[in-house]
C-alpha positions as CSV (number, residue, x, y, z in Angstrom):
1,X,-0.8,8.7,-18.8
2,X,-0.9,11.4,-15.9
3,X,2.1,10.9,-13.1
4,X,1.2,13.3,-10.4
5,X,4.3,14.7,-8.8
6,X,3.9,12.5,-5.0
7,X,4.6,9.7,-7.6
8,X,7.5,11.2,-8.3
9,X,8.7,11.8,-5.5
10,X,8.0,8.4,-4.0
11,X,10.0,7.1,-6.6
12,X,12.7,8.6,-5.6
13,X,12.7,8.2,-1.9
14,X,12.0,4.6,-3.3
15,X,15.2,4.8,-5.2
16,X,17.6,5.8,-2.5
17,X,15.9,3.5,0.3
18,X,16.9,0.8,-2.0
19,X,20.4,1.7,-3.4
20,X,21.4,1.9,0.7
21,X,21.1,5.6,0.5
22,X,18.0,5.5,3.3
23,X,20.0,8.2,5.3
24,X,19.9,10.4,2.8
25,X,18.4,13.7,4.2
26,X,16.0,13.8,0.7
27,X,14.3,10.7,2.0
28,X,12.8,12.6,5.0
29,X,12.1,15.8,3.4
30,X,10.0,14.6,1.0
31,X,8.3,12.4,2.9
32,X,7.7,14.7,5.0
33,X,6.7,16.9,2.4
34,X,3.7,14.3,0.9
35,X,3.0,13.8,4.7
36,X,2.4,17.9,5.2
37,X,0.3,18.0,2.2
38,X,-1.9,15.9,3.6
39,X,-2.0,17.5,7.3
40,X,-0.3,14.6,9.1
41,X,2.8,15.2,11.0
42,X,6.6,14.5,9.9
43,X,8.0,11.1,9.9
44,X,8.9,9.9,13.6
45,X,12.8,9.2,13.5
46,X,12.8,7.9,16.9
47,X,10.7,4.2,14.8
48,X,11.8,4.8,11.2
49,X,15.5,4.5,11.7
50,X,16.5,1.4,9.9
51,X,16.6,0.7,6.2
52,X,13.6,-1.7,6.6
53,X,11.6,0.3,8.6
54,X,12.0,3.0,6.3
55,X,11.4,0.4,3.6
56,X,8.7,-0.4,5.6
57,X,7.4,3.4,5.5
58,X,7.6,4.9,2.1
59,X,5.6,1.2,0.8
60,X,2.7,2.2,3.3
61,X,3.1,6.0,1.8
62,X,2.7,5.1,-1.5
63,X,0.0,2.5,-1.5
64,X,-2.5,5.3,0.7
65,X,-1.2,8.5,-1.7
66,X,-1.5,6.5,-5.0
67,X,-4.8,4.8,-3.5
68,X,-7.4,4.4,-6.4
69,X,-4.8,5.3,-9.0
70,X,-4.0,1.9,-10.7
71,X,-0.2,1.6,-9.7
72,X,-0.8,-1.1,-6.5
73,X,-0.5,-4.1,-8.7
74,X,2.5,-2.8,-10.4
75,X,3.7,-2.1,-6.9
76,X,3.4,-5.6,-6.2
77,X,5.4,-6.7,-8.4
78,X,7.6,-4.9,-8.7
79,X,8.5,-5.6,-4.8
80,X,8.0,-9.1,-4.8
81,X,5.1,-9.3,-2.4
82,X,2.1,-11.2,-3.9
83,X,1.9,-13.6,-2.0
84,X,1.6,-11.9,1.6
85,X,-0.9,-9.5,0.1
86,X,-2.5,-11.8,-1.4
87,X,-3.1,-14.2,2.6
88,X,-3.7,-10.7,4.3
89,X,-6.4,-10.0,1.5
90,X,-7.5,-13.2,2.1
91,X,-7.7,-13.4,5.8
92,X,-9.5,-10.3,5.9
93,X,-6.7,-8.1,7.6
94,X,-5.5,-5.9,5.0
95,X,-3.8,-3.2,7.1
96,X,-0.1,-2.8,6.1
């Protein structure tokens, strides 16, 4: 099994956001780092400035980086959201 390194670093962004670390400057840089990579701008502080929003934020990020990479249903799970993904799916709105 191949783990690219955005995995990684989601991970851990992941990890901090939900230890109650979400402040920690790491979150944002490499965020902001996958972000770059990809030619989009940094992270807007000014809307992701709550735990959940960040939450919120780094979910999105890894479900579009890891797109087509197997690790969504795992995600899932892992996070305890099966059944709202499963009624967006199912009303045809899948957007989050």
């Amino acid at each position: 099994m191949i783990i690219r390194y955005a995995e990684i670093l989601l991970s851990y962004v992941e990890a901090l956001v939900e230890s109650g670390d979400w402040q920690n400057p790491d979150v944002l840089l490499y965020l902001n780092k996958i972000r770059n990579r990809a030619g989009m701008p940094n992270v807007n502080t000014a809307v992701y400035n709550t735990a959940e929003k960040m939450r919120e934020l780094y979910r999105r990020e890894r479900k579009v980086e890891l797109a087509f990479e197997g690790t969504r249903l795992f995600d899932i799970r892992r996070w305890k959201i099966g059944e709202e993904s499963s009624e967006r799916a199912r009303d045809g709105c899948y957007q989050s």
